[in-house]
ROVEX-422221 format. One line per 3 residues: number of its first residue (from 1); for each residue x, y negated, z negated of C-alpha. Coordinates in steps of 0.2 Angstrom, whole numbers. Layout:
NUM> X,Y,Z; ...
END
This chain:
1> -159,170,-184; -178,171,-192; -190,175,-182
4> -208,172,-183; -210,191,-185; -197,190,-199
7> -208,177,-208; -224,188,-207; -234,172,-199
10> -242,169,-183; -235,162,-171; -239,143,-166
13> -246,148,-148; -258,161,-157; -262,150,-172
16> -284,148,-171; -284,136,-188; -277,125,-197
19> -273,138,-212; -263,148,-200; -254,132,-193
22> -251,126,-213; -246,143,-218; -232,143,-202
25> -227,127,-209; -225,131,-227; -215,144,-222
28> -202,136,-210; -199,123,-224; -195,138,-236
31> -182,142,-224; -177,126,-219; -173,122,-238
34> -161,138,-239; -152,136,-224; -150,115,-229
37> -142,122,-245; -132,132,-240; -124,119,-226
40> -124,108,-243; -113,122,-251; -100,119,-236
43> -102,99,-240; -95,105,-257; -81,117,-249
46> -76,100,-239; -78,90,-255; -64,105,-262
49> -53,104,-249; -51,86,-239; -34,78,-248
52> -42,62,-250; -58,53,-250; -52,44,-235
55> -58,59,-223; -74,64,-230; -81,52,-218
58> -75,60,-200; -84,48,-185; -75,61,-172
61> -86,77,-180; -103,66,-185; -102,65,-165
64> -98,82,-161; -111,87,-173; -124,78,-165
67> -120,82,-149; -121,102,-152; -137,97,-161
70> -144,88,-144; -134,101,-132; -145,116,-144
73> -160,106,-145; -162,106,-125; -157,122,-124
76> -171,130,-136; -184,118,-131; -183,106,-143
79> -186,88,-140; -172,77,-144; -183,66,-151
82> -185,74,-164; -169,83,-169; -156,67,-165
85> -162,58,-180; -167,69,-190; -148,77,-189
88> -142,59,-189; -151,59,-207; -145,76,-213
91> -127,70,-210; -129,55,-215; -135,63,-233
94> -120,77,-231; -110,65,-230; -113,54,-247
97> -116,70,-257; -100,75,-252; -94,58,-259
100> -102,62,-274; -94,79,-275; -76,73,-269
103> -77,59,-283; -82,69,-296; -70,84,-293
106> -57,70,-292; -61,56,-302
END
């Protein structure tokens, strides 16, 4: 896992302006994007290897999904306000762009 040391950015509790706060910002995004890519790669690999375009859409795992989200959220600190829907989103978009992948490797 990244760390803020890994990132070369202060730290949120030692931030003393907004540059400092922006800069730490910036730079979680940068790797937010990557890792959201590479979880879009696995959306692919499902897209590859699901038999028919019935399953891409699993209720069972959106569920287990959210709730390791919400079970990970409390256990870092995280408020469940905050990562519940924005997982519920990301999911939400997985799923259709794996849609999109499954139809046009298909159709």
């Amino acid at each position: 896992m990244t760390t803020v040391s890994d990132l070369n950015i202060t730290a949120p509790e030692d931030c003393e302006n907004m540059a400092q706060v922006r800069e730490g910002v910036d730079a979680l995004d940068r790797e937010l994007v990557a890792l959201i890519a590479t979880r879009a790669k696995y959306m692919e690999a499902a897209a590859r290897i699901k038999p028919n375009r019935e399953v891409v859409r699993d209720e069972w795992r959106i569920n287990d999904v959210i709730s390791k989200v919400i079970a990970e959220s409390e256990r870092v600190g995280l408020s469940t306000s905050i990562s519940e829907p924005v997982w519920r989103e990301l999911v939400e978009r997985s799923i259709a762009y794996e849609f999109t992948v499954w139809d046009k490797t298909r159709l």
